[in-house]
C-alpha positions as CSV (number, residue, x, y, z in Angstrom):
1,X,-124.8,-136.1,-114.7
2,X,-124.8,-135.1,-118.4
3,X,-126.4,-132.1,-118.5
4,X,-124.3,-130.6,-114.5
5,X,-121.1,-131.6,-117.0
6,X,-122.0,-130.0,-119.9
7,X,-123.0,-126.7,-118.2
8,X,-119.5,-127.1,-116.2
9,X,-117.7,-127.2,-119.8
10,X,-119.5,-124.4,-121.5
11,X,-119.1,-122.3,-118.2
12,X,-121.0,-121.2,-115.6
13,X,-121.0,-117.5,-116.0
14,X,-122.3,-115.8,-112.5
15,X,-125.1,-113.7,-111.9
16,X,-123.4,-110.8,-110.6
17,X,-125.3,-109.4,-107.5
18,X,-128.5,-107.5,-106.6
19,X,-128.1,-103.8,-105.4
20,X,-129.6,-103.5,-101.7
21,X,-132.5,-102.0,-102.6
22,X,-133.9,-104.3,-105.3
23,X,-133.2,-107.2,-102.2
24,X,-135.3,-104.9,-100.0
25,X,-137.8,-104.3,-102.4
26,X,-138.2,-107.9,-103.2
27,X,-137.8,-109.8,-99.5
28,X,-140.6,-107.0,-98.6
29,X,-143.2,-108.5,-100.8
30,X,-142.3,-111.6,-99.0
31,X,-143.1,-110.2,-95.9
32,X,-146.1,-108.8,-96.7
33,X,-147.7,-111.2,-99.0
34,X,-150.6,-111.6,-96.4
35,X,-150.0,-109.2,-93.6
36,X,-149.5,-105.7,-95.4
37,X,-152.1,-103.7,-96.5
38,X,-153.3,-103.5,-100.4
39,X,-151.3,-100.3,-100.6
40,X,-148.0,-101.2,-99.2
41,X,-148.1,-104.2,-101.5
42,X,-148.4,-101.8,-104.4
43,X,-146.1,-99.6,-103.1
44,X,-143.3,-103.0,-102.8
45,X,-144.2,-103.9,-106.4
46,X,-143.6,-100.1,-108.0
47,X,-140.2,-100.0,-105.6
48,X,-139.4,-103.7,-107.2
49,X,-140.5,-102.5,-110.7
50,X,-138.1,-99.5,-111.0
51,X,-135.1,-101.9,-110.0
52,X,-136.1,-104.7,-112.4
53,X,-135.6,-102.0,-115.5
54,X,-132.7,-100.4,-114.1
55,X,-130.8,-104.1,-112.7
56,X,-131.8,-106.3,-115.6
57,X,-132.4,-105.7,-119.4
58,X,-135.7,-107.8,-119.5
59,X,-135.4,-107.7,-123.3
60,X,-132.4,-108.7,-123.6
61,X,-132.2,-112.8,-125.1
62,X,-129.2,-114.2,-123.0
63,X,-130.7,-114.6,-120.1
64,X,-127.1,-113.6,-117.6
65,X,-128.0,-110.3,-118.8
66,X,-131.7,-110.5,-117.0
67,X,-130.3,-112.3,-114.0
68,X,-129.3,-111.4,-110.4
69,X,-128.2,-112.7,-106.9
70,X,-130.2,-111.1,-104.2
71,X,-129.3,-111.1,-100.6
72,X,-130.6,-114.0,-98.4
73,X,-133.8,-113.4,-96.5
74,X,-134.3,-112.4,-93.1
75,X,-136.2,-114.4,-90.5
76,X,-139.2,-111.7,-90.4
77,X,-139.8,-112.2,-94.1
78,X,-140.6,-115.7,-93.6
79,X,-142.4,-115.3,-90.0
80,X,-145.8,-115.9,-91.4
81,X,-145.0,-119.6,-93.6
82,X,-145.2,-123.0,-91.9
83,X,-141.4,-124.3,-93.4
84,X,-138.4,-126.0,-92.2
85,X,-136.8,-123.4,-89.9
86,X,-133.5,-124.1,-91.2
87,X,-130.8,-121.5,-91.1
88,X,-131.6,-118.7,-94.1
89,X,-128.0,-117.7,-94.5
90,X,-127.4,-121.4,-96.3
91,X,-129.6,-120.6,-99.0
92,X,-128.3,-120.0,-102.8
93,X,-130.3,-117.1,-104.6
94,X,-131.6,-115.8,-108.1
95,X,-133.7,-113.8,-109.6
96,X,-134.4,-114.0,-113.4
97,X,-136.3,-111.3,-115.3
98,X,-138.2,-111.6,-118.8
99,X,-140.8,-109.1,-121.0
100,X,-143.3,-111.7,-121.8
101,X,-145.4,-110.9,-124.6
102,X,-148.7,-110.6,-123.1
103,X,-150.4,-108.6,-120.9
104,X,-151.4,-110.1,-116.6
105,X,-155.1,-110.7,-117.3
106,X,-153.7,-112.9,-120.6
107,X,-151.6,-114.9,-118.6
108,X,-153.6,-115.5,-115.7
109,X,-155.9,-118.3,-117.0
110,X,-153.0,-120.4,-116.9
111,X,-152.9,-120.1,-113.1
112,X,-156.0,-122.5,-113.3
113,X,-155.0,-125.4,-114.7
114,X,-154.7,-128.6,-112.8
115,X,-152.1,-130.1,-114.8
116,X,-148.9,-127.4,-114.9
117,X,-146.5,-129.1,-116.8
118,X,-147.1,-127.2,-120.2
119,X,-145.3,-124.1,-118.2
120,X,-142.8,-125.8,-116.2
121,X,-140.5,-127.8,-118.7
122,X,-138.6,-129.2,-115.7
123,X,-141.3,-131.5,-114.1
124,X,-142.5,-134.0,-115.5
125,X,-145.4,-134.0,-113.0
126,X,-146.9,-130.6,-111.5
127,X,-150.3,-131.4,-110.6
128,X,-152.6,-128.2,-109.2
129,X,-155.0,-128.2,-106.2
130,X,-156.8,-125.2,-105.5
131,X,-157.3,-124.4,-101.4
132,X,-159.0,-121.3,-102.0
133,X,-160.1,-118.8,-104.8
134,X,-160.2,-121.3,-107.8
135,X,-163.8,-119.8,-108.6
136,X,-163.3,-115.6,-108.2
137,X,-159.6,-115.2,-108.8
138,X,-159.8,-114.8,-112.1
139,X,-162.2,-112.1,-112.1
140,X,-161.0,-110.3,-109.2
141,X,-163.8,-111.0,-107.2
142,X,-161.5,-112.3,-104.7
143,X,-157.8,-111.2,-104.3
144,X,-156.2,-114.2,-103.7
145,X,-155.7,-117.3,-105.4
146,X,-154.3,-120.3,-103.2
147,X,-152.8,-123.7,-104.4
148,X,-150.8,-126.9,-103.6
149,X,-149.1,-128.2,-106.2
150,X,-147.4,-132.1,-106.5
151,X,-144.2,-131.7,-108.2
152,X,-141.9,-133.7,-109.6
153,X,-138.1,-131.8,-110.6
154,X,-136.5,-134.2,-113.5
155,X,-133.7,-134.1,-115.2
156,X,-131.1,-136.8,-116.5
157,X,-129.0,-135.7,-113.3
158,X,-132.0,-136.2,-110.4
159,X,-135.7,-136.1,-109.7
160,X,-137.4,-134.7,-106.2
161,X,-141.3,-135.4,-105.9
162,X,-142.4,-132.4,-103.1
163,X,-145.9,-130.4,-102.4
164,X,-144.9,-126.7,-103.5
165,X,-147.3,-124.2,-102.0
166,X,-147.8,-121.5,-104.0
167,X,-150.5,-118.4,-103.9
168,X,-151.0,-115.2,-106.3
169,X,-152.5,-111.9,-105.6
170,X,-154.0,-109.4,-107.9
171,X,-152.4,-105.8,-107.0
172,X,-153.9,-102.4,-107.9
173,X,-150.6,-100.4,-108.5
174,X,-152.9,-97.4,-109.1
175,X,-152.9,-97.1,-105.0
176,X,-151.5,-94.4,-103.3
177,X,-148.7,-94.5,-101.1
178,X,-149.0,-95.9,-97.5
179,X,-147.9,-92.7,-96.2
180,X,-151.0,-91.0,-97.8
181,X,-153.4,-93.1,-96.3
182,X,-154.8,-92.3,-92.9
183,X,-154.6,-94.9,-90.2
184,X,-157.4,-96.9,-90.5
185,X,-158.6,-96.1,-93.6
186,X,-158.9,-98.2,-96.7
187,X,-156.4,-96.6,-99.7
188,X,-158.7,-96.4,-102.6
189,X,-157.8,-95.1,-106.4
190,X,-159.3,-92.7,-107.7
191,X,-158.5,-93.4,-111.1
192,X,-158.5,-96.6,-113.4
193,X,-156.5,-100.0,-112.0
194,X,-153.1,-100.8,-112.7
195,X,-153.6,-104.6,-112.2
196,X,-149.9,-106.7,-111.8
197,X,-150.1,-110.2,-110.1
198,X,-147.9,-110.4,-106.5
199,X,-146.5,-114.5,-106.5
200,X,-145.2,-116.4,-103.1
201,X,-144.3,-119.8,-103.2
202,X,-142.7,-122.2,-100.6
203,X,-142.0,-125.2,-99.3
204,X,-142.7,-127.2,-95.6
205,X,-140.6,-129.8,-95.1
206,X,-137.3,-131.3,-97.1
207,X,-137.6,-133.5,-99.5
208,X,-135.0,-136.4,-100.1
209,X,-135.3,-137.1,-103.5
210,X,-133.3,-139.2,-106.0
211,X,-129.6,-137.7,-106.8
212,X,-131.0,-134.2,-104.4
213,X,-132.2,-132.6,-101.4
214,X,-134.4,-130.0,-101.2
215,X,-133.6,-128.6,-98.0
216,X,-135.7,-125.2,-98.2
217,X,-137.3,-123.1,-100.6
218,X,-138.7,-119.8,-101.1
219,X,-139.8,-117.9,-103.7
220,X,-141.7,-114.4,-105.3
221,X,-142.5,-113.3,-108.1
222,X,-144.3,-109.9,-109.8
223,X,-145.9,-109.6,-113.3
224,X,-146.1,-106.2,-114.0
225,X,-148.0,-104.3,-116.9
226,X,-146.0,-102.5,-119.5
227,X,-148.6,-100.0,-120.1
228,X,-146.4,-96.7,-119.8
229,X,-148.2,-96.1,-116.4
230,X,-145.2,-96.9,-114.5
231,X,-141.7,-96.9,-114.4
232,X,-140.7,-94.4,-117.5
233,X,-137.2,-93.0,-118.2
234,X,-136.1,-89.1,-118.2
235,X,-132.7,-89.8,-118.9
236,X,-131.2,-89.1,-115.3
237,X,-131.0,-92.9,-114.7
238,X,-128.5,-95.3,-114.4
239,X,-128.4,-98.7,-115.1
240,X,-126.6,-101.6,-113.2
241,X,-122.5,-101.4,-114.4
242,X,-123.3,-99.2,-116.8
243,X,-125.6,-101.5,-119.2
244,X,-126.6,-99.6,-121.7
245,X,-130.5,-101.1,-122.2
246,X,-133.5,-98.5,-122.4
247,X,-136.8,-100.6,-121.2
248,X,-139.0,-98.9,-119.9
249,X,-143.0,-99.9,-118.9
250,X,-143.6,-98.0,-122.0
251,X,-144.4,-101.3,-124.3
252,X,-146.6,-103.9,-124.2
253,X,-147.2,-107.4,-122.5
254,X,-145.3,-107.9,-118.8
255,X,-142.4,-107.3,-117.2
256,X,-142.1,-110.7,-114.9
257,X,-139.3,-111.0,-112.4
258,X,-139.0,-114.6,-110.2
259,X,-136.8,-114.7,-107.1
260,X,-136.3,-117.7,-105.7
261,X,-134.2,-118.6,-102.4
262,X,-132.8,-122.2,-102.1
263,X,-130.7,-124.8,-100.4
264,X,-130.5,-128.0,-102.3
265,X,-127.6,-130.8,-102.4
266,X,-127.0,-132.3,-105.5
267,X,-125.2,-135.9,-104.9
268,X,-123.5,-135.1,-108.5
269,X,-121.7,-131.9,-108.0
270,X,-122.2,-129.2,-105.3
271,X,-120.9,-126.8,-107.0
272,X,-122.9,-123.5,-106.1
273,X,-122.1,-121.1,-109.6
274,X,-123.0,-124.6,-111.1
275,X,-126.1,-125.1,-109.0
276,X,-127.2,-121.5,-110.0
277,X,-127.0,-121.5,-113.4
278,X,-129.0,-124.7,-113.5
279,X,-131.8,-123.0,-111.5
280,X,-131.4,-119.7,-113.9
281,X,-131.8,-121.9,-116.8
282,X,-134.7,-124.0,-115.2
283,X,-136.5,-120.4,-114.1
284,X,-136.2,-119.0,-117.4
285,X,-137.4,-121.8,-120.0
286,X,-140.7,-122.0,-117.0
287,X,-141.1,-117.9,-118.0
288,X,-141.0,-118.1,-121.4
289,X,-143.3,-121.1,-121.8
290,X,-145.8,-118.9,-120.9
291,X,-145.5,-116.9,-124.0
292,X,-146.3,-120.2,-126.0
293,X,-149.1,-121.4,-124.1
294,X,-150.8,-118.4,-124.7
295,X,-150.0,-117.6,-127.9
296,X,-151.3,-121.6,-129.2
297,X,-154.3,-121.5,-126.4
């Protein structure tokens, strides 16, 4: 209760909202986490890219400034995922943006460990099984990397113990475009990778914890290299109201964007701005913990 009335006195500043086409671009890699083809996925994640740079200032240290509210999801995007079948119109939304210092391949061994909690300050338990690709992911000997994960949400206001299933996907973004390839043919690049990391996590059932429900979940999430190979500027942009950042993939390290779709009831306070900036907070400490586990690992 301390912490939902502490964020109500210091103010609950709103996300403001996603333009249509970084909601396309994002609820499309949903979709087509396991039934598109290796080229539209890299097609979604350069669409998705662009609008992270031009809707978010990644770099930027208050993290309203890398936040927004995407539309809900659709009942196609969701087709393929055993879940709740609740109604997708009652879920909340954010997305939260961040550069993180390192590169994908840097990141990624932390995708292997069993015991999570070192990146995701706001369980106390997050405890990794691995259902397929534990032994090739890494390497890219195999694309996909699947896990179920027992978590355990705490804070001084509730606590939910739930199985989160959650599964990653290496991504050449070097691919052509799906209208280039022929049907029936396998897109190949012709040129050196562009490896970023596609993310889709969910949930199968509520969970009835202590002080919350977790009615249904979804999530995505893209790390993308900032390697000048991508999205660069030519000055006939325009950022989101007029912000007047200049990222560009011309850097270093990752440009990481989470979107998470949610319906929760917390017995404290339902109120929804307040219930989103708790999640926006939550979402970014997870992000940058990365930085710190690699940087002392």
């Amino acid at each position: 209760m301390i912490i939902l009335v502490l964020l109500g006195l210091l103010g609950c500043r709103k996300s403001p909202a996603a333009n249509p086409e970084f909601t396309d671009a994002a609820s499309y890699l949903v979709r087509i986490f396991d039934s598109g083809t290796d080229a539209e996925r890299a097609f979604g994640i350069r669409a998705l890219e662009r609008e992270i740079y031009l809707g978010m200032d990644i770099e930027g240290s208050n993290v309203l400034d890398r936040s927004l509210i995407p539309a809900p999801l659709g009942d196609e995007d969701v087709a393929d995922l055993d879940h709740p079948g609740r109604d997708l119109d009652d879920n909340l939304a954010m997305a939260v943006g961040i550069h993180n210092t390192y590169p994908p391949d840097e990141m990624a061994p932390v995708l292997l460990l069993t015991d999570q909690t070192p990146v995701e300050p706001t369980s106390d338990i997050y405890e990794r099984s691995f259902l397929e690709g534990q032994d090739c992911w890494l390497d890219r000997e195999c694309a996909v990397l699947r896990t179920v994960n027992d978590v355990n949400r705490k804070n001084i206001a509730y606590s939910a113990r739930y199985d989160l299933y959650k599964d990653y996907r290496w991504v050449d973004l070097g691919l052509p475009d799906p209208s280039e390839v022929e049907d029936g043919e396998e897109a190949v690049n012709e040129g050196e990778p562009r490896w970023a990391v596609q993310v889709r996590s969910w949930v199968i059932e509520p969970t009835y914890g202590d002080g919350i429900t977790i009615y249904q979940s979804f999530a995505m999430e893209v790390w993308v290299p900032r390697d000048c190979r991508g999205f660069v500027r030519d000055g006939s942009e325009e950022n989101r109201d007029g912000g007047d950042w200049t990222a560009d993939s011309c850097a270093y390290g990752t440009a990481r964007m989470q979107a998470m779709w949610f319906e929760t009831e917390i017995a404290s306070s339902n109120d929804q701005d307040l219930i989103e900036a708790t999640t926006r907070g939550g979402m970014n400490a997870g992000m940058e913990a990365f930085d710190k586990w690699v940087e002392e690992n």
